[in-house]
C-alpha positions in Angstrom: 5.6 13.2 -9.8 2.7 15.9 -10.0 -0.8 14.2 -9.0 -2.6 16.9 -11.4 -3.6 15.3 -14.5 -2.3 11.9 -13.6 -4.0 8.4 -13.9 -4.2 6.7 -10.9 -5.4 3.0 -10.5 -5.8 2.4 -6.4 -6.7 -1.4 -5.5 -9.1 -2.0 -2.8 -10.7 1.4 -3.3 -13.7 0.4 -2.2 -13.8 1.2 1.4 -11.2 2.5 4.2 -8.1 3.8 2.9 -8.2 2.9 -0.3 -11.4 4.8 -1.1 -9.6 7.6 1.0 -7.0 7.6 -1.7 -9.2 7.7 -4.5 -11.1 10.8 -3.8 -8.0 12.8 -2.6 -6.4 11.8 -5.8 -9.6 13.5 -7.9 -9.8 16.3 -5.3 -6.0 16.5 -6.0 -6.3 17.2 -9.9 -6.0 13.6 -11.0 -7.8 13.3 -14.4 -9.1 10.1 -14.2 -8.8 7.5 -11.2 -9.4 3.7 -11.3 -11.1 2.1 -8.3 -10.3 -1.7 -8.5 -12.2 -3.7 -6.2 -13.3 -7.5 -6.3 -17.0 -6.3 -6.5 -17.0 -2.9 -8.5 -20.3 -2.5 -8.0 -18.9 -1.5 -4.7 -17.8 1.3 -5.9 -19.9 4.0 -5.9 -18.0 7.6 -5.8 -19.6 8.6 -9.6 -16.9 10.7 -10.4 -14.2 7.3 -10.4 -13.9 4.5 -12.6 -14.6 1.1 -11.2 -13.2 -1.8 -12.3 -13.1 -5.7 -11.3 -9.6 -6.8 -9.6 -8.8 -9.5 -7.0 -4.6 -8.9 -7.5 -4.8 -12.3 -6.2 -5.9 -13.5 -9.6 -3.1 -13.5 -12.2 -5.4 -13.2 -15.3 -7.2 -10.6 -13.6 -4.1 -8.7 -12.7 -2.8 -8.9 -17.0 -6.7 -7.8 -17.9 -6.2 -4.7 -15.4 -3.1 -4.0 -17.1 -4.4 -4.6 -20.9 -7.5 -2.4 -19.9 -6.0 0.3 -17.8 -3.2 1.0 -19.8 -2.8 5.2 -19.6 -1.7 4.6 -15.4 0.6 6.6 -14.4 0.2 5.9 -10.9 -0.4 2.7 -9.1 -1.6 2.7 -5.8 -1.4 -1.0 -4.5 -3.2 -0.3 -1.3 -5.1 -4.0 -1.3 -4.4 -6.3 2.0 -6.0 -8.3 4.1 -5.4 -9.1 7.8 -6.1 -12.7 10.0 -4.9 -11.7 13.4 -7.5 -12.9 14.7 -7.6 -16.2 13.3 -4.3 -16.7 13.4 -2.6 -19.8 11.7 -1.4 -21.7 8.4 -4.5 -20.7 6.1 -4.0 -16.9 7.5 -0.5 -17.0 6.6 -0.9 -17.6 3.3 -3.8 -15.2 2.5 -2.2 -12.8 3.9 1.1 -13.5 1.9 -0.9 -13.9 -1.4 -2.2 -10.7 -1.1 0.0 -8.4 1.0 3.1 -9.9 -0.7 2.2 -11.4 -3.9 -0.6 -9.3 -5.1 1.3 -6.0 -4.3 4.4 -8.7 -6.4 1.7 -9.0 -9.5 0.6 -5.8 -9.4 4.1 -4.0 -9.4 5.4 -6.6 -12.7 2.3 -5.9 -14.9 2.2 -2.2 -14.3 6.1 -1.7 -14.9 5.4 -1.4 -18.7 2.5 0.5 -18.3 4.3 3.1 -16.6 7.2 2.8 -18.3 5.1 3.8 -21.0 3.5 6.9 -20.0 6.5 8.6 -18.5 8.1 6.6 -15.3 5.1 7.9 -13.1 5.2 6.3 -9.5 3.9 4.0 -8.1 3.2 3.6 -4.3 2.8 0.7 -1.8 0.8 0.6 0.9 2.8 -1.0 4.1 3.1 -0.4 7.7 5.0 -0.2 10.7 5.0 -3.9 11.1 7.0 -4.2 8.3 10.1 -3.2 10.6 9.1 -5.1 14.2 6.8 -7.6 15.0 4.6 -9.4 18.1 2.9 -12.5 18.8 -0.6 -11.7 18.0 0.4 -10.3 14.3 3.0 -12.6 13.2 1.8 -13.5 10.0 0.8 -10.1 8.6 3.8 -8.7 10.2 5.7 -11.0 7.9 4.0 -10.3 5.0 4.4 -6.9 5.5 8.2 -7.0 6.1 8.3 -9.0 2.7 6.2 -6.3 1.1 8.8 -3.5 2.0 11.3 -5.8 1.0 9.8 -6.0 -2.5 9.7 -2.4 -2.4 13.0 -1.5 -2.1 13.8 -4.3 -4.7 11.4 -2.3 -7.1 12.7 1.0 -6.7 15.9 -0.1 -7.6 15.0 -2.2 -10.6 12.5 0.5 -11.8 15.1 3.4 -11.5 15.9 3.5 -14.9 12.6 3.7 -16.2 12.2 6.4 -13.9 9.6 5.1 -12.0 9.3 6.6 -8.2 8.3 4.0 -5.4 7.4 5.3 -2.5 6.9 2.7 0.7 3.8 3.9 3.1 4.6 3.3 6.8 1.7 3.6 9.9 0.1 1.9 12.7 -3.2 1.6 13.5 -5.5 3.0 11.2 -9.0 4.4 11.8 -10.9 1.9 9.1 -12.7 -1.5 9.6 -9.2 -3.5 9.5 -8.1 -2.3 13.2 -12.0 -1.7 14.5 -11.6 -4.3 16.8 -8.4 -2.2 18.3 -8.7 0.4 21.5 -5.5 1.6 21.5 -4.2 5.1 19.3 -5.5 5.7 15.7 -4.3 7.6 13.1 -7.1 9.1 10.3 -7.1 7.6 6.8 -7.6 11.3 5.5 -4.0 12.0 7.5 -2.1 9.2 6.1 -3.3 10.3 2.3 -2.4 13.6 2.8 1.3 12.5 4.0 1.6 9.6 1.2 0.4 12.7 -1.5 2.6 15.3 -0.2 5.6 12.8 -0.6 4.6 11.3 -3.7 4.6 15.1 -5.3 8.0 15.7 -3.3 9.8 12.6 -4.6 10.0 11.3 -1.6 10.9 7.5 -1.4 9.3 6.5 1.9 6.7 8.3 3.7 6.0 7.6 7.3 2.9 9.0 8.4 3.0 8.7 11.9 4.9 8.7 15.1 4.8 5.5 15.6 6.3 4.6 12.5 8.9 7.3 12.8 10.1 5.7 16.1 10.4 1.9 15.2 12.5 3.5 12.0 15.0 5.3 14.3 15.2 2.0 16.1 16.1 -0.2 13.7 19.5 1.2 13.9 19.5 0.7 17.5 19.6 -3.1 18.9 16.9 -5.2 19.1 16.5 -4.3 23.1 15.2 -1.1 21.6 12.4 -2.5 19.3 11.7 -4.8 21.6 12.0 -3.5 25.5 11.0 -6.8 26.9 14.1 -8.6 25.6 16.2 -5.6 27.8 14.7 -7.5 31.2 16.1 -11.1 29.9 
């Protein structure tokens, strides 16, 4: 789909990559861009329209929907990591926002942009959706089920002419990996690469190398995601 003249509704817009996304979409032509944060006051780029969304809240998720109803491109960029307080509780606020809020977000907006066109919609996931490691575990998981869902969604929404497009990376330069030394890659880099193949009809974009290597791998043995098991 063509970003120019488009209305885009991005969830967790109000920081990091999210409120990356919503200025590149204006700076990109979009005519109007939604910036759905749990606090909209938050939100305060003048030139886009806040509104009040926890995607973990299923009457909030239907009164986005009712209000927002010219979208015709959904960014569900919302998630929430607990590496470092791993456990249970983590587990499952991770999973009800990585996997079932991206879940809620996807079946109320269907319609919408059904509606208007097809339009696209766009989910925000990572490279731990393909491998995993001790310390990340839980998000890993709820990452992997998130790319799960999304390959479920661009099947089912193929008709409608919807395009989904899956967004893979590794570290990322915002408050979520701050308390990571290792390689980063700008949030300004991944928007560019998740816009360029959104406007290409590309179905997955992966933004880094990183992500391109553990996709190559997954044809290739678990040895090969996973080098320690090689030494067993």
């Amino acid at each position: 789909m063509k970003i120019t003249d488009s209305v885009a509704l991005v969830t967790g817009a109000n920081r990091g990559l999210g409120a990356t996304f919503a200025r590149a979409l204006l700076e990109r032509g979009a005519r109007k861009v939604y910036a759905a944060a749990r606090n909209p006051a938050s939100i305060t780029d003048p030139d886009l329209t806040p509104i009040a969304l926890d995607v973990t809240d299923q009457a909030a998720v239907a009164a986005a929907a009712e209000l927002c109803g010219d979208v015709s491109l959904l960014i569900n960029n919302a998630g929430v990591s607990h590496s470092q307080n791993p456990g249970p509780a983590a587990a499952r606020a991770e999973m009800e926002v990585n996997y079932f809020g991206t879940l809620a977000m996807s079946g109320a907006f269907a319609p919408v942009l059904a509606r208007n066109g097809g339009g696209a919609l766009v989910n925000v996931l990572s490279v731990l959706s393909y491998l995993t490691f001790p310390r990340v575990t839980t998000y890993a998981a709820s990452k992997a089920a998130a790319w799960s869902l999304t390959n479920a969604l661009r099947l089912e929404l193929l008709e409608q002419g919807t395009q989904v497009v899956g967004v893979h990376a590794g570290y990322i330069d915002t408050d979520m990996a701050a308390s990571i030394t290792g390689p980063k890659i700008a949030p300004e880099d991944v928007v560019a690469a998740t816009l360029d193949g959104l406007e290409s009809g590309a179905y997955e974009v992966l933004a880094d190398d990183v992500s391109r290597q553990a996709r190559s791998g997954l044809s290739g043995g678990l040895e090969l995601l996973y080098p320690a098991l090689a030494g067993q």
